[in-house]
C-alpha positions as CSV (number, residue, x, y, z in Angstrom):
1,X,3.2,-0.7,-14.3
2,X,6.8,-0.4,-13.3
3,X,8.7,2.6,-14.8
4,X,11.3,0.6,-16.5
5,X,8.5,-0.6,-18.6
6,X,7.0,3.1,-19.2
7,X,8.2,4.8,-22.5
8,X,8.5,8.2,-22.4
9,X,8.6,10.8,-25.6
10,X,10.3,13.9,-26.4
11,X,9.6,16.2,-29.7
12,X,10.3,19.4,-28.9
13,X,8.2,22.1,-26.8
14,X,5.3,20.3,-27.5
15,X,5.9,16.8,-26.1
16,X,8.3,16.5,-23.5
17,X,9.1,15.0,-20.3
18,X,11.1,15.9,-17.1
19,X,12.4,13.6,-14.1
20,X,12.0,14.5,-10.7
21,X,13.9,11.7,-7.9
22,X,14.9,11.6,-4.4
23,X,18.6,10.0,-6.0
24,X,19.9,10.5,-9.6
25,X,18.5,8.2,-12.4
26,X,18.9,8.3,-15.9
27,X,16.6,8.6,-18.8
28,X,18.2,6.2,-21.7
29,X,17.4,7.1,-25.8
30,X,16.1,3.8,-26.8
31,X,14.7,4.8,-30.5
32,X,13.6,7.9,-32.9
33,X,10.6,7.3,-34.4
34,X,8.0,9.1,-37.0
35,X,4.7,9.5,-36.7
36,X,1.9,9.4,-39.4
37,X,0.6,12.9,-38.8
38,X,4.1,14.5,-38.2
39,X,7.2,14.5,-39.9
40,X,8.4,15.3,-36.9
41,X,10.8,12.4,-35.6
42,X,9.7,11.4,-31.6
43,X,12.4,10.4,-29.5
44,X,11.6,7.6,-27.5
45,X,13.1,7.2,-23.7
46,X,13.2,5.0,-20.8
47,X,13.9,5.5,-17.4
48,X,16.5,4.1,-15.1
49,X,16.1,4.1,-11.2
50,X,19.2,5.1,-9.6
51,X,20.2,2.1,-6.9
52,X,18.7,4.0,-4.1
53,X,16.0,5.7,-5.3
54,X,12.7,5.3,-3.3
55,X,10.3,7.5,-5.7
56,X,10.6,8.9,-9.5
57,X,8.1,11.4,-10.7
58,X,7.9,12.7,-14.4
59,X,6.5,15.5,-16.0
60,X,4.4,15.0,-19.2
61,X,3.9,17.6,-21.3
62,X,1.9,17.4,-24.2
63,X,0.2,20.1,-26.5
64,X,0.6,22.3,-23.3
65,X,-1.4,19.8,-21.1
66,X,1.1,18.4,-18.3
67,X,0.8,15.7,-16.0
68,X,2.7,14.0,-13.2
69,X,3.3,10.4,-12.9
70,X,4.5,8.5,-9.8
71,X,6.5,5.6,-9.4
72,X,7.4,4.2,-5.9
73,X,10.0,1.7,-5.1
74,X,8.8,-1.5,-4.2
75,X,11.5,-4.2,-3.4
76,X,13.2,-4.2,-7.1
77,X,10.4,-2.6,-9.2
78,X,9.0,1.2,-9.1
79,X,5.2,0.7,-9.3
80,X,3.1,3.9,-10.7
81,X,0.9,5.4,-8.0
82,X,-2.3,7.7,-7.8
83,X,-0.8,10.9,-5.7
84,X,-3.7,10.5,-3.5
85,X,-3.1,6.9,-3.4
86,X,0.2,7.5,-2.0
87,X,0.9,8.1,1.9
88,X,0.2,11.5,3.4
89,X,4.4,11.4,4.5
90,X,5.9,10.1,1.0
91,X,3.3,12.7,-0.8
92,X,4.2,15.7,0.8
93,X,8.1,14.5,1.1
94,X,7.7,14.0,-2.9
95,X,6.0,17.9,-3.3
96,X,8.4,19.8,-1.3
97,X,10.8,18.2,-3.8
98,X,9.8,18.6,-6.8
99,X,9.3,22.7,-8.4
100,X,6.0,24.2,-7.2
101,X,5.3,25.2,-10.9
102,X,5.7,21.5,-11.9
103,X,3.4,20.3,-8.7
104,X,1.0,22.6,-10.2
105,X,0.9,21.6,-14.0
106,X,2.6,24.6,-15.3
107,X,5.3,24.5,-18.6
108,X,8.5,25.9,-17.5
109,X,11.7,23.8,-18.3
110,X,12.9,22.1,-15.6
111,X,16.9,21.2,-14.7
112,X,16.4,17.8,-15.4
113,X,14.1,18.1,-18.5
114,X,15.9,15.8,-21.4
115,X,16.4,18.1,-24.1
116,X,18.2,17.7,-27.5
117,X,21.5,20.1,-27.2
């Protein structure tokens, strides 16, 4: 799936996302919506490559489980990856990159973590 087609949600502390990327990129509010078990409203996001990004990563935090996603430039689109699926070079260029604590699945926020002000 190419990131432009991945939503991406933010609630509060317990669903969140943050954006880790070799050039600047945006993350673009496309809707708030409500779910059935929350009142809660869930704001929806996409993400937009910067023009020379080669890789995006985000964060996914949800109910305190986290998980990374990877999306690597192919000609025009950013295909998601496996992280063991991606080279050995681009892997560990992507790690040293990205917070330690965020490499590892732990919750702190992040620089880039979209937040409501």
């Amino acid at each position: 799936m190419d990131v432009r087609e991945s939503k991406f949600y933010y609630a509060g502390h317990d669903m969140n996302f943050a954006v880790f990327s070799d050039y600047p990129c945006r993350a673009r509010f496309v809707e708030s919506i409500t779910l059935p078990i929350s009142y809660t409203p869930v704001e929806v996001y996409i993400i937009e490559p910067g023009a020379n990004s080669q890789w995006i990563v985000v964060q996914q935090r949800n109910d305190g489980r986290s998980n990374l996603r990877f999306f690597v430039r192919d000609g025009e689109t950013f295909r998601e990856n496996q992280s063991h699926d991606l080279p050995k070079q681009l892997r560990e260029d992507i790690l040293q990159r990205i917070p330690k604590s965020s490499a590892n699945g732990e919750n702190p926020r992040a620089a880039s973590e979209v937040g409501v002000a």
